[in-house]
C-alpha positions in Angstrom: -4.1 43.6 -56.2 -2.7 46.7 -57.8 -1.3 46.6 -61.9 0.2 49.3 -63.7 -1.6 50.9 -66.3 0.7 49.0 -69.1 0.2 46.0 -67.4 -3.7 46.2 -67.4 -3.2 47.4 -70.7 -1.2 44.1 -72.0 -3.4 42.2 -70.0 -7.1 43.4 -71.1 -5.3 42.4 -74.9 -4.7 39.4 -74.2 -6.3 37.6 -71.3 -9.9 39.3 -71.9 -10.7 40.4 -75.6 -8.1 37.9 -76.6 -8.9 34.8 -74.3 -10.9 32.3 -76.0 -11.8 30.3 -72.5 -14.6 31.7 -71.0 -13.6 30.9 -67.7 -10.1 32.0 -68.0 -11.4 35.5 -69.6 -13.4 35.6 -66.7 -10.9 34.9 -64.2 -8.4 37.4 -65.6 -11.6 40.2 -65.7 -11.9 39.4 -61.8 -8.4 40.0 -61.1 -8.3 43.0 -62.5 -11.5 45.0 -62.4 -13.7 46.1 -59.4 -17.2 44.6 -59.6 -18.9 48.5 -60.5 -15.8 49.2 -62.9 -16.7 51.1 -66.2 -15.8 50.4 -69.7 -15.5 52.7 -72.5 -15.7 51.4 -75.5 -16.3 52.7 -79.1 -19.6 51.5 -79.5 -21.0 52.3 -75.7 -20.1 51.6 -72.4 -20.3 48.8 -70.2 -20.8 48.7 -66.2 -19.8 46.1 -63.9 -18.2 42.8 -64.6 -20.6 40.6 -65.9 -21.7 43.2 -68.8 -17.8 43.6 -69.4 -17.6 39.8 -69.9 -20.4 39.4 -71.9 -19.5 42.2 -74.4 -15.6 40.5 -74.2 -17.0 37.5 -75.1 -19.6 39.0 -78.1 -17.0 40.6 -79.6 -14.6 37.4 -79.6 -17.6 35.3 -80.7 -17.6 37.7 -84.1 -13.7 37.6 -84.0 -12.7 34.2 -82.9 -9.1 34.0 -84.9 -8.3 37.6 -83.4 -5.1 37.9 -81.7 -3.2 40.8 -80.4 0.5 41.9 -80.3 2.5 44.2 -78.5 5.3 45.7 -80.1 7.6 47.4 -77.9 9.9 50.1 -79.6 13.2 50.0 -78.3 14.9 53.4 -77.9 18.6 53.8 -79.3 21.1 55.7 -77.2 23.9 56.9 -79.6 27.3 58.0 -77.9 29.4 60.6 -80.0 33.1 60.8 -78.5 
């Protein structure tokens, strides 16, 4: 299955560091990562899938209430006649 970077963006938000169901965070983590992926992150980084999950699901566990929110800016196109 191929995503676009934005998507995978919006996604890892929301259905991974976001997702408070285990299973569903690991669901969406399978969908969109490769078993060896690699994760930066600020404080290390993380190979393969189950590491990703389990630091996903540390950092929710000190964060439970944390949501994200995308904000899209929407561009103005002026006309002058």
């Amino acid at each position: 299955m191929s995503f676009s970077i934005s998507t995978l963006l919006v996604r890892n938000l929301h259905d991974v560091c976001g997702e408070n169901d285990p299973a569903r965070r690991r669901v969406a983590i399978n969908e969109m990562f490769t078993e060896e992926c690699v994760v930066y992150e600020p404080k290390g980084v993380t190979r393969a899938r189950d590491e990703f999950n389990r630091s996903a699901a540390a950092i929710k566990a000190g964060h439970p209430y944390f949501r994200c929110r995308v904000s899209l800016l929407r561009q103005a196109t002026l006309s002058y006649r």
